[in-house]
N, CA, C and O atoms as a GROMACS GRO file, in nm:
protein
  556
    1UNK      N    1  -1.347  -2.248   0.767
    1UNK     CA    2  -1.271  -2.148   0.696
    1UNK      C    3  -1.197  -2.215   0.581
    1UNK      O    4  -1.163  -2.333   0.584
    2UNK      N    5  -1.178  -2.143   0.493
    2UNK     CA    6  -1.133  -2.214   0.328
    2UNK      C    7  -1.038  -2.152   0.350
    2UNK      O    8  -1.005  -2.094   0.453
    3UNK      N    9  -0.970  -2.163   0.223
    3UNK     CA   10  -0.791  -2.126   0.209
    3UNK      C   11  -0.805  -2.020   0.120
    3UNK      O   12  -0.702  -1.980   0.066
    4UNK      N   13  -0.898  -1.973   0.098
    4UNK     CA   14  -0.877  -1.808   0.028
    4UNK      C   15  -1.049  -1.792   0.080
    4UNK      O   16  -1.131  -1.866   0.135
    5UNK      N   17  -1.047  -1.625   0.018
    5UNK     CA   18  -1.149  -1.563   0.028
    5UNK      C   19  -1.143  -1.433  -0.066
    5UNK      O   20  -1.056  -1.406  -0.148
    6UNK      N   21  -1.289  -1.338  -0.025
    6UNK     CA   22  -1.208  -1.226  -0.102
    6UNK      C   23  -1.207  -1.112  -0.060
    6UNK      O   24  -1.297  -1.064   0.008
    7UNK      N   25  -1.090  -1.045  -0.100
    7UNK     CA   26  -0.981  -0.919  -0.026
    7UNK      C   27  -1.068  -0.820   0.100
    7UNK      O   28  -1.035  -0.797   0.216
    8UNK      N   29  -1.196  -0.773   0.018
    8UNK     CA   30  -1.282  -0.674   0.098
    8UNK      C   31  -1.337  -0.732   0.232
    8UNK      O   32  -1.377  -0.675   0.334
    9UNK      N   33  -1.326  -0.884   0.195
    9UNK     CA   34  -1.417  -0.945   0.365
    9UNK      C   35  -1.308  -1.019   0.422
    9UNK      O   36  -1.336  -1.083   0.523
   10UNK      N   37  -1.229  -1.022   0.394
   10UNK     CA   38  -1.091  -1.030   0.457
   10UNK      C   39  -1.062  -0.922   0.558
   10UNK      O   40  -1.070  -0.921   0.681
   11UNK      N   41  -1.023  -0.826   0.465
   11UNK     CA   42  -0.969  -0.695   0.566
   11UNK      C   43  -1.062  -0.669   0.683
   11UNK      O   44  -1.033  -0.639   0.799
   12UNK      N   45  -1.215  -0.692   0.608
   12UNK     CA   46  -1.325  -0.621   0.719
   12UNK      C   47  -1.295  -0.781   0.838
   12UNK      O   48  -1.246  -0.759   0.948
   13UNK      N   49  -1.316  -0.866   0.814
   13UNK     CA   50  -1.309  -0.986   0.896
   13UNK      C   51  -1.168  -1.038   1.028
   13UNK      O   52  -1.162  -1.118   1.120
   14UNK      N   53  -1.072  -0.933   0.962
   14UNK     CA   54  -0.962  -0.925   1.052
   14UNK      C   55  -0.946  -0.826   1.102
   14UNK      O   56  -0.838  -0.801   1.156
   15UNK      N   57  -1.082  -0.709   1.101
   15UNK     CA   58  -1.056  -0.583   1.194
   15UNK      C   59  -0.974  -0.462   1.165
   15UNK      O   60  -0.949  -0.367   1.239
   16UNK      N   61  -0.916  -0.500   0.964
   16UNK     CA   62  -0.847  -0.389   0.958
   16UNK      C   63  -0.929  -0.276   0.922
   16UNK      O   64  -0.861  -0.174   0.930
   17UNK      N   65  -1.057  -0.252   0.881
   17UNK     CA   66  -1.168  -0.186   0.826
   17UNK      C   67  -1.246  -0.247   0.943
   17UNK      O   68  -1.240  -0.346   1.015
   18UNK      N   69  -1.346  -0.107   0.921
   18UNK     CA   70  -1.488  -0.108   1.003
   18UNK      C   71  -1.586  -0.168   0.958
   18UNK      O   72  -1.669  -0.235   1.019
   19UNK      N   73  -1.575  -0.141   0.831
   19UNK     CA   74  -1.706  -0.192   0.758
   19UNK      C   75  -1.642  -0.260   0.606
   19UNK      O   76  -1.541  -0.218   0.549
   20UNK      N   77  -1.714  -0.354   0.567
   20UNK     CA   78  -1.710  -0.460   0.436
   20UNK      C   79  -1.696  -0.310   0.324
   20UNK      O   80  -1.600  -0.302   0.247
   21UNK      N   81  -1.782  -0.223   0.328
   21UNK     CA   82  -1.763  -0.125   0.232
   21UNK      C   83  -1.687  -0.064   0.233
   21UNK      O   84  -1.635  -0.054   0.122
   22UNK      N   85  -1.622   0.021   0.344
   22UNK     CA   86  -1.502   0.062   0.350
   22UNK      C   87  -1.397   0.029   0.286
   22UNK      O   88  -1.323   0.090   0.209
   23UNK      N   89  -1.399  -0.116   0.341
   23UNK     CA   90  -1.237  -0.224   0.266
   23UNK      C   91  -1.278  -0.204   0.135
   23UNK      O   92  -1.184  -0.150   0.076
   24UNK      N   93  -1.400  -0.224   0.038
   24UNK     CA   94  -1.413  -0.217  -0.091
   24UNK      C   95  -1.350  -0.079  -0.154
   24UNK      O   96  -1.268  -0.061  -0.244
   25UNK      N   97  -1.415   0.000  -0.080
   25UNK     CA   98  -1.352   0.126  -0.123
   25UNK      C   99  -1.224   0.169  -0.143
   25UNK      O  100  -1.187   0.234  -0.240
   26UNK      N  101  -1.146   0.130  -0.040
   26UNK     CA  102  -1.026   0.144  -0.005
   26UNK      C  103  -0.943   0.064  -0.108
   26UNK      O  104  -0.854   0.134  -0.155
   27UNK      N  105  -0.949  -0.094  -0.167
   27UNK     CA  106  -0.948  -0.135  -0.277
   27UNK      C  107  -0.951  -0.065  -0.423
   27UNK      O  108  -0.860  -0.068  -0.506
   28UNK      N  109  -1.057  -0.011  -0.431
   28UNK     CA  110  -1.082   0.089  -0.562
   28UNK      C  111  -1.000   0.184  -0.555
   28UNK      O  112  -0.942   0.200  -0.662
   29UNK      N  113  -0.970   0.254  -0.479
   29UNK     CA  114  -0.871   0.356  -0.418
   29UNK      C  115  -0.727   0.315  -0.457
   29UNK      O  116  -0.634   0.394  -0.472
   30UNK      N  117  -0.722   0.196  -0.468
   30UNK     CA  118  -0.568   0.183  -0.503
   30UNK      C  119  -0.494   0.141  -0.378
   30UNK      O  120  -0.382   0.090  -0.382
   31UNK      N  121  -0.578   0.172  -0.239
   31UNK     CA  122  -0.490   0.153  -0.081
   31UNK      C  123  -0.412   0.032  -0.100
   31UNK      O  124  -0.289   0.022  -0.090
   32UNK      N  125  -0.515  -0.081  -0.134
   32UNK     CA  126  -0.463  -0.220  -0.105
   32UNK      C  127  -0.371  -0.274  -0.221
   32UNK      O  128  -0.379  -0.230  -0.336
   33UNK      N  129  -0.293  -0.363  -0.184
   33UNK     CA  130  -0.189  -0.464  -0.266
   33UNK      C  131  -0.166  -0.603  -0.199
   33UNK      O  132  -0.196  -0.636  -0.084
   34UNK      N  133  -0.114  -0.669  -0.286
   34UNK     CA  134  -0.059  -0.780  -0.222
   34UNK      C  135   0.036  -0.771  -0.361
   34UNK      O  136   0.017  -0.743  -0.480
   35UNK      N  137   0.143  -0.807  -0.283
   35UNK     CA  138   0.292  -0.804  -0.336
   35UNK      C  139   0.300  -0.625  -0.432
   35UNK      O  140   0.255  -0.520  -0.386
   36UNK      N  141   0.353  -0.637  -0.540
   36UNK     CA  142   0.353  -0.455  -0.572
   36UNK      C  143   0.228  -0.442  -0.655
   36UNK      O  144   0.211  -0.353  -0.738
   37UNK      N  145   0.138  -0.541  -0.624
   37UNK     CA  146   0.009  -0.530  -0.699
   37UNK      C  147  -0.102  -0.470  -0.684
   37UNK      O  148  -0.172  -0.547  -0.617
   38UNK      N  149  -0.181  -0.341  -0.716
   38UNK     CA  150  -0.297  -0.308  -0.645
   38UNK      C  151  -0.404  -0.421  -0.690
   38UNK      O  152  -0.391  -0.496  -0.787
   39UNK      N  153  -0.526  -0.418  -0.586
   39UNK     CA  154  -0.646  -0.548  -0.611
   39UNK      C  155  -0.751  -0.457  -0.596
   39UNK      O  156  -0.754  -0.350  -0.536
   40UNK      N  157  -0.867  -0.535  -0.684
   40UNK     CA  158  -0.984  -0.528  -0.715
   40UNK      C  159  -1.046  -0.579  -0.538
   40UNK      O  160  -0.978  -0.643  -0.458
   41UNK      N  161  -1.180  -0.530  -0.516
   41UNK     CA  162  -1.241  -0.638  -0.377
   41UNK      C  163  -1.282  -0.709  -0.389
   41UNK      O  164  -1.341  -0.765  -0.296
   42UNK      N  165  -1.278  -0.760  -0.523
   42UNK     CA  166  -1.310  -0.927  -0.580
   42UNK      C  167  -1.171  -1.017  -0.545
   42UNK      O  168  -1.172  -1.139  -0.527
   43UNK      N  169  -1.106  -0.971  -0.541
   43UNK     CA  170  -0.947  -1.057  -0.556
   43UNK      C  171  -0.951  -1.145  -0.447
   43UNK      O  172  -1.017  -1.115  -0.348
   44UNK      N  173  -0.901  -1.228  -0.452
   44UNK     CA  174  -0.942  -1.384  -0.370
   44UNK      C  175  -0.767  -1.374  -0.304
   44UNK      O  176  -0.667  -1.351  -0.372
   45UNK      N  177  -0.771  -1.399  -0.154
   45UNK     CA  178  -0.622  -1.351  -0.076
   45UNK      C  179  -0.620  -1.473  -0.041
   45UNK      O  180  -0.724  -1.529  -0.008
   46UNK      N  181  -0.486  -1.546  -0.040
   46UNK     CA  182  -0.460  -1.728   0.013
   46UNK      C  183  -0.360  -1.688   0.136
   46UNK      O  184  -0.292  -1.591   0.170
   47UNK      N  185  -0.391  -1.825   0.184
   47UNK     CA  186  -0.273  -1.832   0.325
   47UNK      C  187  -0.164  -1.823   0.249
   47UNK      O  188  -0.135  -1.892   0.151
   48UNK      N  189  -0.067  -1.679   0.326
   48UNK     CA  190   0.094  -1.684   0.295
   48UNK      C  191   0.067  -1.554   0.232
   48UNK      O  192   0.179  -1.504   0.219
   49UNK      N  193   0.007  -1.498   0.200
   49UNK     CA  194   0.039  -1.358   0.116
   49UNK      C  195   0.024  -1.290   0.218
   49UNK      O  196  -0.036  -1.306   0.324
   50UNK      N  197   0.101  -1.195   0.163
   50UNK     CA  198   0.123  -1.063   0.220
   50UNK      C  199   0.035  -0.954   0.165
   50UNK      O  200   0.006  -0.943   0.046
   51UNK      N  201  -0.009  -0.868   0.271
   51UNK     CA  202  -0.106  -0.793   0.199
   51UNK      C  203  -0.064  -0.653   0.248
   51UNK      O  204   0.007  -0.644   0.348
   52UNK      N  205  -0.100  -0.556   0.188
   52UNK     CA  206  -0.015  -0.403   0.236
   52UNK      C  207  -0.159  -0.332   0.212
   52UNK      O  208  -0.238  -0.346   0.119
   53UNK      N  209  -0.167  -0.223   0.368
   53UNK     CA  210  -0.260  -0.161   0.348
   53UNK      C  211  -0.211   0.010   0.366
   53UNK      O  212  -0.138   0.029   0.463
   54UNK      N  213  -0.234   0.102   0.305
   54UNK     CA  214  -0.177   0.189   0.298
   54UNK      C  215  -0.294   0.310   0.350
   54UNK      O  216  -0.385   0.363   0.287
   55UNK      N  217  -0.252   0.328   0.482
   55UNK     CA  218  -0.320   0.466   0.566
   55UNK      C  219  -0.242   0.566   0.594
   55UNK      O  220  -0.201   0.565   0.710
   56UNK      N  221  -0.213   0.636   0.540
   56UNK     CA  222  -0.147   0.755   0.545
   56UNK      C  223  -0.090   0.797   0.666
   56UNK      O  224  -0.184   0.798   0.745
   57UNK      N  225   0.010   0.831   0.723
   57UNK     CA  226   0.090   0.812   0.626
   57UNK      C  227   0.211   0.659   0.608
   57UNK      O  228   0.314   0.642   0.543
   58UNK      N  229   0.156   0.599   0.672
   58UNK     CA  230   0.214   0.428   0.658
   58UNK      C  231   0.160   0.362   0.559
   58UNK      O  232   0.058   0.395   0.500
   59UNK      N  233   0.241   0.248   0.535
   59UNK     CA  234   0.169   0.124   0.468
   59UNK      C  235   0.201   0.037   0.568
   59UNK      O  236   0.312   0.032   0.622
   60UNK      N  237   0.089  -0.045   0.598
   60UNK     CA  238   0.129  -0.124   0.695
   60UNK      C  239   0.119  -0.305   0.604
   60UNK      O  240   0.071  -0.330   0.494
   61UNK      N  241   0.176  -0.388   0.691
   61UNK     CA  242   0.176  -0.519   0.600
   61UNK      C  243   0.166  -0.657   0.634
   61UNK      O  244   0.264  -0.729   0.650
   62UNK      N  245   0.028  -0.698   0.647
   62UNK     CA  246  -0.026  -0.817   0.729
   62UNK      C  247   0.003  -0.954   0.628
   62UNK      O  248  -0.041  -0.949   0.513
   63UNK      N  249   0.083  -1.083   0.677
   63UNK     CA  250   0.042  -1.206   0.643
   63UNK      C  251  -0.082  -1.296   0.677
   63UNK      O  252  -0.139  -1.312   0.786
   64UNK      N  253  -0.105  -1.344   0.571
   64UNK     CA  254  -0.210  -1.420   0.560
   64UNK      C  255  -0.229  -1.537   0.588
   64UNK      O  256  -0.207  -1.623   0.503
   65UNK      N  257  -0.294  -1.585   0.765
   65UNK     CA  258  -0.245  -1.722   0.826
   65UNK      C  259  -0.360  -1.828   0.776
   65UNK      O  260  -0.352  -1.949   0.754
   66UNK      N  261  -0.462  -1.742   0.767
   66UNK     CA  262  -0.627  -1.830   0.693
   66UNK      C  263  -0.665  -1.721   0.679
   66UNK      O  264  -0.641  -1.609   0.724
   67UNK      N  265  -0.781  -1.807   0.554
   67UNK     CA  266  -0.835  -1.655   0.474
   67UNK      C  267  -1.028  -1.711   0.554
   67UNK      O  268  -1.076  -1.824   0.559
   68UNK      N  269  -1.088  -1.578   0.603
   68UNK     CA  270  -1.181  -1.593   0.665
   68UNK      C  271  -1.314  -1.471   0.594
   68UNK      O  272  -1.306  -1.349   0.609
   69UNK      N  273  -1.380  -1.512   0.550
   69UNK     CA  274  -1.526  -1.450   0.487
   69UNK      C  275  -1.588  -1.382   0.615
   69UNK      O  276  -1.640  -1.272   0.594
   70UNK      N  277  -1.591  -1.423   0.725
   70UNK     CA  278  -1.691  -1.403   0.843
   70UNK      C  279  -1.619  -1.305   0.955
   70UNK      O  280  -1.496  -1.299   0.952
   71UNK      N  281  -1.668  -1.256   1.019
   71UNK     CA  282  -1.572  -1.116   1.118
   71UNK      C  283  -1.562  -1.183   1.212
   71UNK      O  284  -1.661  -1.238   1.259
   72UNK      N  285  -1.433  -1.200   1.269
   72UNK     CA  286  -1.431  -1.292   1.370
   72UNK      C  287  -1.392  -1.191   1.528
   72UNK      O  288  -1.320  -1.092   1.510
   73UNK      N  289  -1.428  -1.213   1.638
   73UNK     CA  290  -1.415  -1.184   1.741
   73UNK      C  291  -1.200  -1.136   1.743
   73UNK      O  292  -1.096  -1.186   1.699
   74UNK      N  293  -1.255  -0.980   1.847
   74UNK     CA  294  -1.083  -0.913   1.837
   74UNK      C  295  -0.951  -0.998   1.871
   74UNK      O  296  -0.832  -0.982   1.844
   75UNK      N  297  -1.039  -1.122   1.961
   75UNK     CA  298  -0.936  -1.225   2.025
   75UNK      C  299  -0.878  -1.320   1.971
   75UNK      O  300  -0.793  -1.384   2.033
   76UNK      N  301  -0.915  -1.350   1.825
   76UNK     CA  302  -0.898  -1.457   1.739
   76UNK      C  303  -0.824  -1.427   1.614
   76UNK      O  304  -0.766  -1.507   1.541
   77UNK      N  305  -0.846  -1.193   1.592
   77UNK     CA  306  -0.739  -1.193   1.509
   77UNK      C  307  -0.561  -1.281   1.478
   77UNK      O  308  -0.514  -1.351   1.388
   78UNK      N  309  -0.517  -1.233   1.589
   78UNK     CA  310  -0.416  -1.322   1.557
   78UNK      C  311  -0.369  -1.468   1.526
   78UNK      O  312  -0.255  -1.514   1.514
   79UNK      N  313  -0.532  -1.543   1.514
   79UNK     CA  314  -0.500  -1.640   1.457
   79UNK      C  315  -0.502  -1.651   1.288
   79UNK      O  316  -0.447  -1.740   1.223
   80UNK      N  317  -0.576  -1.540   1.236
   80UNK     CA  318  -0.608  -1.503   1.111
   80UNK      C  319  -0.498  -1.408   1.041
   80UNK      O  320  -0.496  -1.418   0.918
   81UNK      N  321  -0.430  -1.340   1.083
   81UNK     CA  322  -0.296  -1.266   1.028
   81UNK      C  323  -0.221  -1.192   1.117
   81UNK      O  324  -0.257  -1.139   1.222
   82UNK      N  325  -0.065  -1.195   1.041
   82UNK     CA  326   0.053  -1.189   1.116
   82UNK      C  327   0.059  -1.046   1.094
   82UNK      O  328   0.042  -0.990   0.986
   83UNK      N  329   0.082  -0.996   1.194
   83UNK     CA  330   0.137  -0.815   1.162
   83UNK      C  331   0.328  -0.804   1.116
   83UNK      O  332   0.425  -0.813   1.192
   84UNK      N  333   0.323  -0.782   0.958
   84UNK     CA  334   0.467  -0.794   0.946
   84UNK      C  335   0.474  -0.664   0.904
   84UNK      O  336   0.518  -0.664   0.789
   85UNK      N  337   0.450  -0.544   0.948
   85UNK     CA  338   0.461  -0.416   0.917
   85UNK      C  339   0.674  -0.395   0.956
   85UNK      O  340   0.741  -0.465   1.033
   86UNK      N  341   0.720  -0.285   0.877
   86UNK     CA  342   0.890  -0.344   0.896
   86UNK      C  343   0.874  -0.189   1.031
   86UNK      O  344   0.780  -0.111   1.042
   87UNK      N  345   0.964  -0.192   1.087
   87UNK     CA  346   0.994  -0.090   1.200
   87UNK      C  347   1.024   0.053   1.117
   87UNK      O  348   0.976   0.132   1.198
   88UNK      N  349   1.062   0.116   1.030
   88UNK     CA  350   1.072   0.217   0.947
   88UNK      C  351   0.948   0.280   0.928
   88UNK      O  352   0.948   0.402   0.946
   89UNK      N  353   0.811   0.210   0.888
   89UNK     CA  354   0.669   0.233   0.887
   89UNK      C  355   0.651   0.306   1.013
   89UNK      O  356   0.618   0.424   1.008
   90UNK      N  357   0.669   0.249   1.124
   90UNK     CA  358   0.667   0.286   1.274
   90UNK      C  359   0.690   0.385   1.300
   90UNK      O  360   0.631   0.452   1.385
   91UNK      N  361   0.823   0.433   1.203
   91UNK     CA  362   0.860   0.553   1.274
   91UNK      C  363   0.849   0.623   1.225
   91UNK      O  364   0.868   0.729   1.284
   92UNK      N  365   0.812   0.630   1.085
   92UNK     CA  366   0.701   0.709   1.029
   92UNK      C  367   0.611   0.794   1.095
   92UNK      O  368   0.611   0.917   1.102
   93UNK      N  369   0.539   0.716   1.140
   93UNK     CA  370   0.391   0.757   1.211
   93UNK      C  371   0.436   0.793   1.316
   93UNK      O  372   0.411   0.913   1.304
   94UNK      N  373   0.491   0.782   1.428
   94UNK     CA  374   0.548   0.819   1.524
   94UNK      C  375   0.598   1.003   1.487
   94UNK      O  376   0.567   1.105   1.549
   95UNK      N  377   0.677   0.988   1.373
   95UNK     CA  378   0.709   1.130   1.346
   95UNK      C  379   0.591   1.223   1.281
   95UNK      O  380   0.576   1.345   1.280
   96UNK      N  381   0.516   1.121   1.231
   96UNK     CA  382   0.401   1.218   1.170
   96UNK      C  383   0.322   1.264   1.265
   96UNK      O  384   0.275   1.377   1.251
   97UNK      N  385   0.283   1.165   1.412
   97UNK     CA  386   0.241   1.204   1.528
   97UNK      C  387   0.295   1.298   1.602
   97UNK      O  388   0.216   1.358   1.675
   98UNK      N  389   0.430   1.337   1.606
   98UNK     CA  390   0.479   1.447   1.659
   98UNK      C  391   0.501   1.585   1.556
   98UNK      O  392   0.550   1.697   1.546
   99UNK      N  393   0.454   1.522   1.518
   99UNK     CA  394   0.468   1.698   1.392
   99UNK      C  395   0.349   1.729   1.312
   99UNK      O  396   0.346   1.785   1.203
  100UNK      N  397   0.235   1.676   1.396
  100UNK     CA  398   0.128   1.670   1.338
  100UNK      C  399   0.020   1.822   1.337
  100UNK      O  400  -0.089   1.842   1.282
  101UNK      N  401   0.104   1.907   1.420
  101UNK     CA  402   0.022   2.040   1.435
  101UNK      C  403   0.108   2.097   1.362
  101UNK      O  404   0.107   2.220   1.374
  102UNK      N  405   0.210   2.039   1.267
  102UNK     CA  406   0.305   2.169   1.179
  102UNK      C  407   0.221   2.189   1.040
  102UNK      O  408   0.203   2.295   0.980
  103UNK      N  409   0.161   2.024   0.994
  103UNK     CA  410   0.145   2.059   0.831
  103UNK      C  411  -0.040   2.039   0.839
  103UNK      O  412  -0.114   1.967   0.772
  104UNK      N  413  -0.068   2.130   0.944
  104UNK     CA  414  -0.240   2.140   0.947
  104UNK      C  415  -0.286   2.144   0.799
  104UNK      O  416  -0.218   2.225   0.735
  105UNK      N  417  -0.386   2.079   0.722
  105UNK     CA  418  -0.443   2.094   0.604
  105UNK      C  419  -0.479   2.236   0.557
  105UNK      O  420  -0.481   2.322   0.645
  106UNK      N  421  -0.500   2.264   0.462
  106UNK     CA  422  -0.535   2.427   0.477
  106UNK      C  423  -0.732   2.374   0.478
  106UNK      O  424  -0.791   2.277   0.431
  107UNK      N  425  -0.780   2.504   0.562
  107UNK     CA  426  -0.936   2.501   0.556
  107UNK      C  427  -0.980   2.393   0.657
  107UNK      O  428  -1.098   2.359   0.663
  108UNK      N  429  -0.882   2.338   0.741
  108UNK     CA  430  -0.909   2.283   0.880
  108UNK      C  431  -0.973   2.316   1.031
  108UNK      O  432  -1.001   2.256   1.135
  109UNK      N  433  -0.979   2.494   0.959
  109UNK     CA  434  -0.972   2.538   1.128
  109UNK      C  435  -0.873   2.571   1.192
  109UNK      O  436  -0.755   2.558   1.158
  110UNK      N  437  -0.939   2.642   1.342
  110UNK     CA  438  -0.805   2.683   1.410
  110UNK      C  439  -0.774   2.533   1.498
  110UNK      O  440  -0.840   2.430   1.482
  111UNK      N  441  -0.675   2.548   1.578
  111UNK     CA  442  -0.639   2.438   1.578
  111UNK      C  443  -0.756   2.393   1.761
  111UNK      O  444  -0.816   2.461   1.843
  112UNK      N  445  -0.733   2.264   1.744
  112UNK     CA  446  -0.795   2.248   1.891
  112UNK      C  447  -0.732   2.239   2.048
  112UNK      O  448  -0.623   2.182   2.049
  113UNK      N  449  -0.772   2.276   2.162
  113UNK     CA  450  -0.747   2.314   2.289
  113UNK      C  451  -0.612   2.215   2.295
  113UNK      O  452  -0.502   2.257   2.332
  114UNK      N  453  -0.637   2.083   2.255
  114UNK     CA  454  -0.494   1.979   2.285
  114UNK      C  455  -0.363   2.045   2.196
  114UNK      O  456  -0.247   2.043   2.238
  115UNK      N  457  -0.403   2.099   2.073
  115UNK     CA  458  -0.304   2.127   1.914
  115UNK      C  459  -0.236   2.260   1.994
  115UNK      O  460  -0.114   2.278   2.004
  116UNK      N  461  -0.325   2.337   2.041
  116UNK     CA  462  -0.282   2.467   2.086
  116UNK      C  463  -0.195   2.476   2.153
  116UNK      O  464  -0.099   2.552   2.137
  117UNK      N  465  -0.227   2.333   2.317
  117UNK     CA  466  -0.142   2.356   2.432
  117UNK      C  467  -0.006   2.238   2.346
  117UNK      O  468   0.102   2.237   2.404
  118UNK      N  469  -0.013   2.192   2.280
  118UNK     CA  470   0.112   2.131   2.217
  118UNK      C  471   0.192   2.229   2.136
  118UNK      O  472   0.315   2.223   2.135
  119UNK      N  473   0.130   2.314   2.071
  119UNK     CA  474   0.223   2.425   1.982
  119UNK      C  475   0.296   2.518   2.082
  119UNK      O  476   0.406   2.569   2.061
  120UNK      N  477   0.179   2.543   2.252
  120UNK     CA  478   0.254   2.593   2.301
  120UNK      C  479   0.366   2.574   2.388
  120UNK      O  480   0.459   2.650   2.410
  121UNK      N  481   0.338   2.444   2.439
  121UNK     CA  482   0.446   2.368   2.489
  121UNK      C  483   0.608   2.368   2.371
  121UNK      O  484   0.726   2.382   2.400
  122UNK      N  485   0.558   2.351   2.278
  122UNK     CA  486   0.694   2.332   2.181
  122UNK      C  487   0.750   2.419   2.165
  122UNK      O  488   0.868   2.398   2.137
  123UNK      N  489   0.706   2.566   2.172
  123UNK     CA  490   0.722   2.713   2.148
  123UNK      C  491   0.767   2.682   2.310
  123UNK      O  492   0.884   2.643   2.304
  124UNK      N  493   0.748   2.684   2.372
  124UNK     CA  494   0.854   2.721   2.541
  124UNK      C  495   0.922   2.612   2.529
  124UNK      O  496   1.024   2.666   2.485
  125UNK      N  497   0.942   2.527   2.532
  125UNK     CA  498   1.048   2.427   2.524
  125UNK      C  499   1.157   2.489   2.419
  125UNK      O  500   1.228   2.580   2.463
  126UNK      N  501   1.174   2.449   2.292
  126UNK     CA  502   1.317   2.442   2.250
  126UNK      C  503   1.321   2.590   2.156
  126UNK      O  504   1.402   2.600   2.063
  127UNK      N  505   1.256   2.665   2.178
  127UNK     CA  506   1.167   2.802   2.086
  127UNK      C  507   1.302   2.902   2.067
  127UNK      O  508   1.340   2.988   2.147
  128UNK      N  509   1.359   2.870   1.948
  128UNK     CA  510   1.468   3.016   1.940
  128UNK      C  511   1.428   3.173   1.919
  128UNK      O  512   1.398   3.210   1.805
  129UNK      N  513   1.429   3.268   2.032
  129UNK     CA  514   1.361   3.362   2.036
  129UNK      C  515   1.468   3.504   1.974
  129UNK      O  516   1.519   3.599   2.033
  130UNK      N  517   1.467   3.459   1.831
  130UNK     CA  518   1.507   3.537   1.737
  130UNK      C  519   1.385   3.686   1.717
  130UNK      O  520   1.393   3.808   1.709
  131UNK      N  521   1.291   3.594   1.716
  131UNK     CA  522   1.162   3.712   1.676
  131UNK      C  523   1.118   3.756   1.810
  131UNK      O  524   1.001   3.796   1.805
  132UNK      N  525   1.150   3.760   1.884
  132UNK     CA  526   1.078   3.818   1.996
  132UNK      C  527   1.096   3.958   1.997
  132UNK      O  528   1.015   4.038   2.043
  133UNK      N  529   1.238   3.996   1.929
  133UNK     CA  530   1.243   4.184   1.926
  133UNK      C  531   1.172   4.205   1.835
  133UNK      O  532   1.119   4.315   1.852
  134UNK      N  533   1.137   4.155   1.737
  134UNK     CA  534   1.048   4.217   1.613
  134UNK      C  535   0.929   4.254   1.652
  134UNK      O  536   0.863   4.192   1.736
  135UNK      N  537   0.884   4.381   1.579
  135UNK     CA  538   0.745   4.393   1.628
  135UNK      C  539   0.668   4.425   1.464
  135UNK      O  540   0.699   4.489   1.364
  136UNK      N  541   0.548   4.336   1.510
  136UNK     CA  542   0.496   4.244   1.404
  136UNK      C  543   0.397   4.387   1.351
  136UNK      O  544   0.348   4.379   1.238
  137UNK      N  545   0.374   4.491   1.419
  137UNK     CA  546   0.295   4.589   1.385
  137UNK      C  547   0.360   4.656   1.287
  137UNK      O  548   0.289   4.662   1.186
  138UNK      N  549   0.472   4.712   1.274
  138UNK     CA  550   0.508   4.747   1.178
  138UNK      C  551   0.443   4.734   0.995
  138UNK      O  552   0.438   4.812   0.900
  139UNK      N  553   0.407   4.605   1.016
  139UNK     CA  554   0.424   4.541   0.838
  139UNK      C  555   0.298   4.578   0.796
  139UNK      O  556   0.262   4.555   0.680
   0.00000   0.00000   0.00000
C-alpha cells in the first residue's frame, strides 16, 4: 500500500461505496470533499486527510490512516480509516429516522405495512384529538 491513491478507489476500497463507479459518481456529484473542497475521482487522498462524504441527510467524515487502491476485506477497514463523523451528524439521522414517514417524497406511493403501523402507532400515542369532532364529509 502507497501513501496516496485515488479518491474513487479509496472510498470503494474502504467499503464506503459498493461499487468503484458509484464513488466516481458520487465525486462528480459534488458528495465528496476533503477539507471544504469538492474532488474530482482522479484526486489522489494521503494519510491524514480528512475526507467528508455527504449521504443525505448527513455528512459523514473519515480520516485517512493509508491510502489503499485494492478493496480490502470488512475486518481490515479499520486499519485503513478513522470514523471521525462529530455526534451532531448522528443526531441528525437519528431524527431524520424518526420522522421519516412525515416528509414522504411526493409520487412515492402509499406508504408501506411498517410506515403505516408507525404513523399509526404515533397517532395513538401522543395524537391531540382536536379533529376527532370534525366531520371531514362536510367539505
Amino acid at each position: 500500500m502507497s501513501d496516496q491513491a485515488r479518491i474513487d478507489k479509496w472510498l470503494w476500497a474502504v467499503r464506503i461505496y459498493k461499487t468503484r463507479s458509484i464513488a466516481a459518481e458520487a465525486c462528480k456529484k459534488g458528495h465528496i470533499s476533503i477539507g471544504e473542497r469538492t474532488v474530482k475521482p482522479s484526486h489522489t487522498v494521503r494519510v491524514g486527510d480528512i475526507v467528508n462524504v455527504k449521504k443525505s441527510p448527513v455528512t459523514y467524515s473519515f480520516r485517512v490512516l493509508k491510502a489503499a487502491e485494492n478493496r480490502v476485506g470488512a475486518k481490515l477497514v479499520p486499519e485503513l480509516m478513522e470514523n471521525v463523523t462529530s455526534q451532531e451528524q448522528y443526531e441528525i439521522l437519528e431524527m431524520s429516522k424518526i420522522s421519516g414517514f412525515v416528509d414522504r417524497m411526493r409520487g412515492t406511493g402509499r406508504p408501506t405495512k411498517k410506515e403505516r403501523r408507525e404513523i399509526d402507532t404515533f397517532i395513538e400515542s401522543g395524537y391531540d384529538s382536536d379533529f376527532d369532532e370534525f366531520d371531514f364529509d362536510e367539505l
